[in-house]
N, CA, C and O atoms as a Tinker XYZ file with bonds, in Angstrom:
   320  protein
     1  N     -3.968000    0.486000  -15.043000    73     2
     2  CA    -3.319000    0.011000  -13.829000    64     1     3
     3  C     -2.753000   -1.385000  -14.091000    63     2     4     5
     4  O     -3.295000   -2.150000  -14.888000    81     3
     5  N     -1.605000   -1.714000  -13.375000    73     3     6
     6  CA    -0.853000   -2.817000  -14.161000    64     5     7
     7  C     -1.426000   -4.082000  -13.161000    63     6     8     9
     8  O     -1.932000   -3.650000  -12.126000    81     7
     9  N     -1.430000   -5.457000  -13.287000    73     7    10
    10  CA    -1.891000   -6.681000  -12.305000    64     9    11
    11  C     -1.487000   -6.154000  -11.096000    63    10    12    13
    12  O     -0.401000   -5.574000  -11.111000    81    11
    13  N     -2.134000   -6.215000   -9.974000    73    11    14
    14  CA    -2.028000   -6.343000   -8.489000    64    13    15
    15  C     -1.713000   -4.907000   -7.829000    63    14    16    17
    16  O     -1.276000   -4.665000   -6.705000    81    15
    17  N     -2.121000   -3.899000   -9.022000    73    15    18
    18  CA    -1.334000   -2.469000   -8.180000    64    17    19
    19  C     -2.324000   -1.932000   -7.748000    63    18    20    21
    20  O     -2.081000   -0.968000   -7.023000    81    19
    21  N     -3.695000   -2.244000   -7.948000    73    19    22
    22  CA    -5.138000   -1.957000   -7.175000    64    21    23
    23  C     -5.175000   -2.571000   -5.525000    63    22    24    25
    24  O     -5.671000   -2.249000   -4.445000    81    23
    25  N     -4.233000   -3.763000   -6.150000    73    23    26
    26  CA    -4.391000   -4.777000   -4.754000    64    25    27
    27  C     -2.893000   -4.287000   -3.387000    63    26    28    29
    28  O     -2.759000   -4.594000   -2.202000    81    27
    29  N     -2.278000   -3.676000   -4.065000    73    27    30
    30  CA    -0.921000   -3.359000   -3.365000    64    29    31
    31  C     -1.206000   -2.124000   -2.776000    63    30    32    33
    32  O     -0.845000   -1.831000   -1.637000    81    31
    33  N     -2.191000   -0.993000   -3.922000    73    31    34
    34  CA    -2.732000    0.525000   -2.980000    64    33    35
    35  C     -3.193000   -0.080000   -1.654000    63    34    36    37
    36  O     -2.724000    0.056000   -0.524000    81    35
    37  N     -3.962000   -0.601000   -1.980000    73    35    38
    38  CA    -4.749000   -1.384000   -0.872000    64    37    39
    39  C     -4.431000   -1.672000    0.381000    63    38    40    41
    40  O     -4.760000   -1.389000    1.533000    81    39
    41  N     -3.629000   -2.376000   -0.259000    73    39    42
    42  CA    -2.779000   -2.577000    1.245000    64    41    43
    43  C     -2.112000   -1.634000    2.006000    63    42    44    45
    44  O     -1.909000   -1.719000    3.218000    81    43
    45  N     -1.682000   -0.484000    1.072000    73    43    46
    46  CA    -0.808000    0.673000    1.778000    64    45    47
    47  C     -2.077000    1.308000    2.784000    63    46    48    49
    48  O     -2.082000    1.418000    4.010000    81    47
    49  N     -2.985000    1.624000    1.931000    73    47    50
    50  CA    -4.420000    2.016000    2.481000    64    49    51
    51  C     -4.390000    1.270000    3.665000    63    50    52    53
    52  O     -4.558000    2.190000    4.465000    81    51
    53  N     -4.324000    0.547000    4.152000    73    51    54
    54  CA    -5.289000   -0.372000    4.810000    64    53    55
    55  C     -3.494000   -0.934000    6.101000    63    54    56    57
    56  O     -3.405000   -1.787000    6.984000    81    55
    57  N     -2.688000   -0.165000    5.668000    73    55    58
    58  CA    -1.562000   -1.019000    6.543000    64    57    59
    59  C     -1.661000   -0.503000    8.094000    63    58    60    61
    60  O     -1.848000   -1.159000    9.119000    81    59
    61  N     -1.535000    0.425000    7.970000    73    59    62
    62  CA    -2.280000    1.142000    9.631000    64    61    63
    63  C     -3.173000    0.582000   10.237000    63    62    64    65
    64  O     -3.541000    0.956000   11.351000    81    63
    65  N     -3.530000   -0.126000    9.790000    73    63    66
    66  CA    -5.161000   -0.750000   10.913000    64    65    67
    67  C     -4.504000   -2.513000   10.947000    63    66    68    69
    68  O     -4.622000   -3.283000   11.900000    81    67
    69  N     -3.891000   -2.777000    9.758000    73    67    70
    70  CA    -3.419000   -4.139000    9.493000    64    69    71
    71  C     -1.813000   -4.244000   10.733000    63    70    72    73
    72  O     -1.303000   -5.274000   11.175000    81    71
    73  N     -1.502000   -3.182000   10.921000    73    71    74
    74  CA    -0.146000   -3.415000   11.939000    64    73    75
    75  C     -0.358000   -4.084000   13.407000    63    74    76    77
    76  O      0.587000   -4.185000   14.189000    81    75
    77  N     -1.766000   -4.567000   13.743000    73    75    78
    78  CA    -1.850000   -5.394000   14.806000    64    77    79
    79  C     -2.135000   -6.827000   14.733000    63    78    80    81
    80  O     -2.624000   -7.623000   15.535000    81    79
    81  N     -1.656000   -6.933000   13.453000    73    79    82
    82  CA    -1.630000   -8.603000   12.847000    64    81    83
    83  C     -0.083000   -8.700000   12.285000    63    82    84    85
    84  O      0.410000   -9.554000   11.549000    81    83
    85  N      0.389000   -7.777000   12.757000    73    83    86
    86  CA     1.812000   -7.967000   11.862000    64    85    87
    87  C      2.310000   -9.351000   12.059000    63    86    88    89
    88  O      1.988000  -10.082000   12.995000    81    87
    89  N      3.463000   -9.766000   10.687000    73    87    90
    90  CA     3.584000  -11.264000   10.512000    64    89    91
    91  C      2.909000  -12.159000    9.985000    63    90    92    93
    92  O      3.305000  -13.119000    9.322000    81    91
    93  N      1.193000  -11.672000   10.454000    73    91    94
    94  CA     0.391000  -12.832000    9.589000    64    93    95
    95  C      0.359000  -11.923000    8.047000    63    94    96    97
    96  O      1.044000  -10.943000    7.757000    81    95
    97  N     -0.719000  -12.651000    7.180000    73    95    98
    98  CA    -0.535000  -12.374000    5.857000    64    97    99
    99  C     -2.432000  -12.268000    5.512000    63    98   100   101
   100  O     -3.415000  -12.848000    5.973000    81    99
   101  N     -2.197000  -11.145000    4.410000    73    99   102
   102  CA    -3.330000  -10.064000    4.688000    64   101   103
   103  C     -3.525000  -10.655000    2.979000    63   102   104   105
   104  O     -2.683000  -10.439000    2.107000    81   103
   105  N     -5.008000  -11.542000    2.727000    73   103   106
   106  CA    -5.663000  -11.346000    0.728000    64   105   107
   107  C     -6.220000  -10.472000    0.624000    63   106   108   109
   108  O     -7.318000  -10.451000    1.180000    81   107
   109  N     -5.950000   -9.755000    0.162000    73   107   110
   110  CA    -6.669000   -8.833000   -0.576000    64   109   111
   111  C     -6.936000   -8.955000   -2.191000    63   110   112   113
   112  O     -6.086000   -9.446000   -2.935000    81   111
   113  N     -8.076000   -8.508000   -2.616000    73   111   114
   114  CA    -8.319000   -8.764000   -4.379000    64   113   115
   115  C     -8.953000   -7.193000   -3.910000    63   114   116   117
   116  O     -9.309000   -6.773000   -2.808000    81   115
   117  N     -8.911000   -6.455000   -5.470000    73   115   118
   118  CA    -9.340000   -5.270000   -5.703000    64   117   119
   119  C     -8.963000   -3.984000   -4.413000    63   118   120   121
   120  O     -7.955000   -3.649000   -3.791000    81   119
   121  N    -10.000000   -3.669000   -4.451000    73   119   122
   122  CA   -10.185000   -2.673000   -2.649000    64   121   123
   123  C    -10.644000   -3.457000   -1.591000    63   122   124   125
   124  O    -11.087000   -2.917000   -0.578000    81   123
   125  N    -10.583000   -4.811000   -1.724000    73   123   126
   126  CA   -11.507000   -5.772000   -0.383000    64   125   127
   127  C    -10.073000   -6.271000   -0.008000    63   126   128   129
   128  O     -9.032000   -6.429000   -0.646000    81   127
   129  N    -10.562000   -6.506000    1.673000    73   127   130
   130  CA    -9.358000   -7.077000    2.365000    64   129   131
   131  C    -10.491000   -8.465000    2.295000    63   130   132   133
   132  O    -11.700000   -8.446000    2.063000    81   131
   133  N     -9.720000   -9.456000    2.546000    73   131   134
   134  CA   -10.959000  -10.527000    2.214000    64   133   135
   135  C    -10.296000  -11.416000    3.922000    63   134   136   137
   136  O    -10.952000  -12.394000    4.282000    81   135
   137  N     -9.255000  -11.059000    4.668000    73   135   138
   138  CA    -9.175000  -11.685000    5.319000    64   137   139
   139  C     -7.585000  -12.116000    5.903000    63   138   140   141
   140  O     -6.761000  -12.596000    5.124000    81   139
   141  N     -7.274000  -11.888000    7.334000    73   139   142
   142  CA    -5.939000  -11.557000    7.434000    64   141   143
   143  C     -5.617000  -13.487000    8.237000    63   142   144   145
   144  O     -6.411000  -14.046000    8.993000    81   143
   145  N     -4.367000  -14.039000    7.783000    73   143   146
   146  CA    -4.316000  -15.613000    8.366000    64   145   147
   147  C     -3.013000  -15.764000    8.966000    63   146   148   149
   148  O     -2.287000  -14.776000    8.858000    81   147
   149  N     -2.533000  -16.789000    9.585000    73   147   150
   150  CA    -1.741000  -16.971000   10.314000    64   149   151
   151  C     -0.573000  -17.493000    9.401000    63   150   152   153
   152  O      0.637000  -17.320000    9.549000    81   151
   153  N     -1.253000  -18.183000    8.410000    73   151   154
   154  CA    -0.258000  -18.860000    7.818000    64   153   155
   155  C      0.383000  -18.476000    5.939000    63   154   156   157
   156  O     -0.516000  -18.422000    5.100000    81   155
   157  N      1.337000  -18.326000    5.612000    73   155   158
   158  CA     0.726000  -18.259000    3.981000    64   157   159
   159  C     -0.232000  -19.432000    3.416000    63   158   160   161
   160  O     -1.359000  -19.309000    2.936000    81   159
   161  N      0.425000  -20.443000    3.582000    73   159   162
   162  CA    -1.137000  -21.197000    2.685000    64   161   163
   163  C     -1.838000  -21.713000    3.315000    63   162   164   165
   164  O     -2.233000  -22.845000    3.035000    81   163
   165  N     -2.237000  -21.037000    4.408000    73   163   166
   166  CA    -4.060000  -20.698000    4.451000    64   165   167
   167  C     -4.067000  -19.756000    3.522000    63   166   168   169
   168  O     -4.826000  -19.908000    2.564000    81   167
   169  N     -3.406000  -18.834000    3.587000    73   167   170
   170  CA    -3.593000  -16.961000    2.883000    64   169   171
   171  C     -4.214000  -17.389000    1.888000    63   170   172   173
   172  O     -5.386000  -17.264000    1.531000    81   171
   173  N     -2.713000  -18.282000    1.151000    73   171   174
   174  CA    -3.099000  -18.419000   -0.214000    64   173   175
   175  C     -4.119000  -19.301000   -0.732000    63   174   176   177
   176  O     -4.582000  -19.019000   -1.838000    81   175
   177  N     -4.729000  -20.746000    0.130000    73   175   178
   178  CA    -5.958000  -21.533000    0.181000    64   177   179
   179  C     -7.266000  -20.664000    0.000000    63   178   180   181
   180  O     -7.969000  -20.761000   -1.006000    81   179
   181  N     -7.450000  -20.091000    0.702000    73   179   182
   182  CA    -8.213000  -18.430000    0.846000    64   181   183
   183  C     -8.700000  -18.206000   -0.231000    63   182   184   185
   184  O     -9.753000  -18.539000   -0.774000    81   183
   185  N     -7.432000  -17.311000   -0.652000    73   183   186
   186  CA    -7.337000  -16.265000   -1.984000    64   185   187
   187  C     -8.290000  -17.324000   -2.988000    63   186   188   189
   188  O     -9.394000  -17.087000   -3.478000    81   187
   189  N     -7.623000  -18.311000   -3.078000    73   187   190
   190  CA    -7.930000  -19.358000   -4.703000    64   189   191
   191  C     -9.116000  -19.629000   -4.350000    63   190   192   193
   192  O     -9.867000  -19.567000   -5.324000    81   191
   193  N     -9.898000  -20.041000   -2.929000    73   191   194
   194  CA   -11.119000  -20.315000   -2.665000    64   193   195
   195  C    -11.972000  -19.036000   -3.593000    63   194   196   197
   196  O    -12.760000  -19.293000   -4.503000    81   195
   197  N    -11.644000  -17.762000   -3.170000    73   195   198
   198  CA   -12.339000  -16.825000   -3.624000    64   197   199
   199  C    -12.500000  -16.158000   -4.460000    63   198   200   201
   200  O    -13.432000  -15.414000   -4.768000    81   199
   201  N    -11.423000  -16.427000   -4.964000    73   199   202
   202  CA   -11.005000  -15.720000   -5.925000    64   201   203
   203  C    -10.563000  -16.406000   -7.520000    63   202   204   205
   204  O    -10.546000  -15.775000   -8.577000    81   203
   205  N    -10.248000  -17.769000   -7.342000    73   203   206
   206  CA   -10.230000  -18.721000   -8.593000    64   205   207
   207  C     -8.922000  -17.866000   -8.901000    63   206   208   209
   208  O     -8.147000  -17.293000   -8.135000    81   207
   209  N     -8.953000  -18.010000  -10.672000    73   207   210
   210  CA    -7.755000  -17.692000  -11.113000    64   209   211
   211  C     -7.635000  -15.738000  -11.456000    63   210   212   213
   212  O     -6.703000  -15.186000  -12.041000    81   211
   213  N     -8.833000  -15.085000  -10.898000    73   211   214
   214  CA    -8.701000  -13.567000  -10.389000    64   213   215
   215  C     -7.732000  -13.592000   -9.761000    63   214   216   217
   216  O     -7.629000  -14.344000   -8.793000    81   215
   217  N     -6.619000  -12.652000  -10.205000    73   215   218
   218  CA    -5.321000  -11.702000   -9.289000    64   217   219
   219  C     -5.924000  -11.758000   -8.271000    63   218   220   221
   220  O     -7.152000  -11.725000   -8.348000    81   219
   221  N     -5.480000  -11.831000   -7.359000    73   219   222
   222  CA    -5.224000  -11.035000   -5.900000    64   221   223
   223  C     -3.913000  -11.423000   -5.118000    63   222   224   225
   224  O     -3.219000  -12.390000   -5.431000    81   223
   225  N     -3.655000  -10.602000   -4.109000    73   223   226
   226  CA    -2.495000  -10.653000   -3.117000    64   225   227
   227  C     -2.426000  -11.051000   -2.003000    63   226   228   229
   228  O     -3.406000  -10.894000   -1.274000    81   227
   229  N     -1.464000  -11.578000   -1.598000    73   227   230
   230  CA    -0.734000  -12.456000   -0.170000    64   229   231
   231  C      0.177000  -11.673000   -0.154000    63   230   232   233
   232  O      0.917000  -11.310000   -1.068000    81   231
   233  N      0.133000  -11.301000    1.241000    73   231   234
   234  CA     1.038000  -10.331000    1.362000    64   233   235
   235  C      1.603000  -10.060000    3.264000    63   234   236   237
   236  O      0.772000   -9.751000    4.118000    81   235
   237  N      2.848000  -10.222000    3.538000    73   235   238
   238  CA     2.951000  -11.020000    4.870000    64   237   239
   239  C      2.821000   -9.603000    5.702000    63   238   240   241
   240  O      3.790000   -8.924000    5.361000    81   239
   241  N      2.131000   -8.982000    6.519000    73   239   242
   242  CA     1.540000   -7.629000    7.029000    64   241   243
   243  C      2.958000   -7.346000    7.915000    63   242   244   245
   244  O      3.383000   -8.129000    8.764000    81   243
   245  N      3.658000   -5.952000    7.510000    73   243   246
   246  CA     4.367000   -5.609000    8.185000    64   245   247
   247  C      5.151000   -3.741000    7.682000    63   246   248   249
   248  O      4.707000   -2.954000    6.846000    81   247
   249  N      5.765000   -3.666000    8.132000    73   247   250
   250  CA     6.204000   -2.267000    8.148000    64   249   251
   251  C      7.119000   -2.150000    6.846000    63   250   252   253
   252  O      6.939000   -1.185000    6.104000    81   251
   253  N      8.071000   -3.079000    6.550000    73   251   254
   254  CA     8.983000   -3.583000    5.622000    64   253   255
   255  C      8.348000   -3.142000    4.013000    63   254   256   257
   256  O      7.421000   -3.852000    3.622000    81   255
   257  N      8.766000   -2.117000    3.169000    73   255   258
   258  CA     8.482000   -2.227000    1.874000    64   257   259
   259  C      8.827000   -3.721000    0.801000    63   258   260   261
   260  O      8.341000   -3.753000   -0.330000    81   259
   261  N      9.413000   -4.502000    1.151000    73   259   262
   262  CA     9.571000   -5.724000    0.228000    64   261   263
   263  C      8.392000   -6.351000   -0.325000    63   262   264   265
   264  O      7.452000   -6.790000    0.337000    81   263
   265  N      8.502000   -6.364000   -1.559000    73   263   266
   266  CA     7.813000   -7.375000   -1.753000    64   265   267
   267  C      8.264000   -8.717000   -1.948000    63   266   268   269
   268  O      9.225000   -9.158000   -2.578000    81   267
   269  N      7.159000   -9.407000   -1.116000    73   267   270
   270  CA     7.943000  -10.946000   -1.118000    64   269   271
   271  C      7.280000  -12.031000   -1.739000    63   270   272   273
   272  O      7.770000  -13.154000   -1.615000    81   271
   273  N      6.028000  -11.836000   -2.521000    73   271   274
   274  CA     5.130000  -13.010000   -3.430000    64   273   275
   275  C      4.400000  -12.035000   -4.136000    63   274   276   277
   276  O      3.750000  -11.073000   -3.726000    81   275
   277  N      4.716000  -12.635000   -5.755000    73   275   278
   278  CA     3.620000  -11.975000   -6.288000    64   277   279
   279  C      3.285000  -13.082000   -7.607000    63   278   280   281
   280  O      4.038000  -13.947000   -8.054000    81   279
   281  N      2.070000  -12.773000   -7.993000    73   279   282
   282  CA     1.340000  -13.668000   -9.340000    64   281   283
   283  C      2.027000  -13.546000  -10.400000    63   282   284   285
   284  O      2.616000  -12.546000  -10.810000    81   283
   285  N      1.932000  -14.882000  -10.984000    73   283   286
   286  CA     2.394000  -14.644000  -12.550000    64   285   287
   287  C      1.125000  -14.178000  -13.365000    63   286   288   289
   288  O     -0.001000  -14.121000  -12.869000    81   287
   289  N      1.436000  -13.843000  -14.701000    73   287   290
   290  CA     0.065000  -12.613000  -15.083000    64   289   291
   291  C     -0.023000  -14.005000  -15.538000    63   290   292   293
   292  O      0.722000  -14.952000  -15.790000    81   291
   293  N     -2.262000  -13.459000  -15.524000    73   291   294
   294  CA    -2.918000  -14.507000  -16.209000    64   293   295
   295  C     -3.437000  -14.874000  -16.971000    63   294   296   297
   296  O     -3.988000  -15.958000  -17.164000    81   295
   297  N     -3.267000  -13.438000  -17.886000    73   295   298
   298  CA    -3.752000  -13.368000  -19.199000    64   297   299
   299  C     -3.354000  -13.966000  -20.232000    63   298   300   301
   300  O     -3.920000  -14.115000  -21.314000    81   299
   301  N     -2.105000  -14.397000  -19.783000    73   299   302
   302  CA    -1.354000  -14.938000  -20.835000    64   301   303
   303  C     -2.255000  -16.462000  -21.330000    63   302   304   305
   304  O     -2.863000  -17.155000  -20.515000    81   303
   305  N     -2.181000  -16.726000  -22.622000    73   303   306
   306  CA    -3.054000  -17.855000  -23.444000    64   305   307
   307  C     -2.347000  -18.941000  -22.870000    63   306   308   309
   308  O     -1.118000  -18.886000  -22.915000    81   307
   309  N     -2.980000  -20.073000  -22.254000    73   307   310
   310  CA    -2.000000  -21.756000  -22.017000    64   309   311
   311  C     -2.696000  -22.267000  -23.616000    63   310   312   313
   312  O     -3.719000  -22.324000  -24.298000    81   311
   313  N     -1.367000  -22.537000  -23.557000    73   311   314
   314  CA    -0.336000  -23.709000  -25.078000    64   313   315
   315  C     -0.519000  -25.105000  -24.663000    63   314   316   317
   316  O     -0.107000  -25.813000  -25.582000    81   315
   317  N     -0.902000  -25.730000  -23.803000    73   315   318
   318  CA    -1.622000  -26.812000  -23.661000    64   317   319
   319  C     -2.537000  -27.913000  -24.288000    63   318   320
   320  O     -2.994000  -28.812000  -23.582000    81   319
Protein backbone atom coordinates (compact mmCIF):
# COMPACT_ATOMS: atom_id res chain seq x y z
CA UNK A 1 0.00 0.00 0.00
CA UNK A 2 1.55 3.26 -1.08
CA UNK A 3 1.96 6.44 1.95
CA UNK A 4 -1.49 7.67 3.08
CA UNK A 5 -3.75 5.19 1.00
CA UNK A 6 -4.63 3.30 4.38
CA UNK A 7 -5.34 6.81 5.61
CA UNK A 8 -7.48 8.04 2.46
CA UNK A 9 -9.64 4.32 2.56
CA UNK A 10 -10.37 5.63 5.72
CA UNK A 11 -11.72 8.39 5.14
CA UNK A 12 -13.94 7.12 2.28
CA UNK A 13 -14.99 4.57 5.06
CA UNK A 14 -15.74 6.90 7.49
CA UNK A 15 -17.15 9.97 5.06
CA UNK A 16 -20.85 9.22 5.73
CA UNK A 17 -20.82 9.74 9.37
CA UNK A 18 -18.00 12.62 8.82
CA UNK A 19 -20.69 14.71 6.44
CA UNK A 20 -22.05 16.53 9.58
CA UNK A 21 -18.76 18.29 10.10
CA UNK A 22 -18.46 19.13 6.58
CA UNK A 23 -15.75 21.99 5.99
CA UNK A 24 -13.96 21.20 9.10
CA UNK A 25 -10.91 18.87 8.58
CA UNK A 26 -10.88 15.23 9.70
CA UNK A 27 -6.68 13.42 11.04
CA UNK A 28 -6.75 10.46 10.49
CA UNK A 29 -3.40 8.03 10.73
CA UNK A 30 -3.95 4.32 9.79
CA UNK A 31 -7.84 3.16 10.39
CA UNK A 32 -8.15 5.78 13.47
CA UNK A 33 -10.00 8.97 12.98
CA UNK A 34 -8.03 10.74 15.72
CA UNK A 35 -10.24 13.78 15.59
CA UNK A 36 -12.33 16.17 13.39
CA UNK A 37 -11.20 20.46 13.92
CA UNK A 38 -12.36 23.58 12.84
CA UNK A 39 -9.36 24.75 11.57
CA UNK A 40 -6.42 23.22 9.32
CA UNK A 41 -3.70 24.00 11.73
CA UNK A 42 -5.28 22.87 14.58
CA UNK A 43 -5.84 19.62 12.18
CA UNK A 44 -2.47 19.72 11.41
CA UNK A 45 -1.06 20.82 15.26
CA UNK A 46 -3.05 17.59 16.15
CA UNK A 47 -1.76 15.22 13.66
CA UNK A 48 2.18 16.18 14.61
CA UNK A 49 1.11 16.13 18.36
CA UNK A 50 0.26 12.47 17.70
CA UNK A 51 1.60 11.36 15.41
CA UNK A 52 5.36 12.95 15.15
CA UNK A 53 6.86 12.38 11.84
CA UNK A 54 4.22 9.05 11.20
CA UNK A 55 2.11 9.78 7.86
CA UNK A 56 -1.15 10.70 8.53
CA UNK A 57 -3.92 12.91 6.86
CA UNK A 58 -5.66 16.37 6.96
CA UNK A 59 -8.17 16.27 5.04
CA UNK A 60 -10.97 19.18 4.73
CA UNK A 61 -14.44 16.77 5.22
CA UNK A 62 -16.64 17.12 2.31
CA UNK A 63 -18.41 15.48 -0.65
CA UNK A 64 -15.75 16.85 -3.27
CA UNK A 65 -13.17 14.03 -4.52
CA UNK A 66 -10.06 16.58 -4.54
CA UNK A 67 -7.41 16.15 -2.95
CA UNK A 68 -6.17 19.19 -1.42
CA UNK A 69 -2.96 18.41 1.15
CA UNK A 70 -0.92 15.70 1.17
CA UNK A 71 2.71 14.60 2.90
CA UNK A 72 5.90 14.57 1.42
CA UNK A 73 7.21 10.82 1.83
CA UNK A 74 9.33 10.30 4.84
CA UNK A 75 11.39 7.80 4.19
CA UNK A 76 13.43 9.53 2.26
CA UNK A 77 17.26 9.84 4.13
CA UNK A 78 17.92 13.93 5.24
CA UNK A 79 21.44 15.00 3.67
CA UNK A 80 21.86 17.30 6.47
Amino acid sequence: MTTLAKELETYEKLLPSLLREQGRYAVITGDTLIGVYVSYEDALKIGYEHCGLTPFLVRKVSQEKTVLHFSRDMDVLCRA
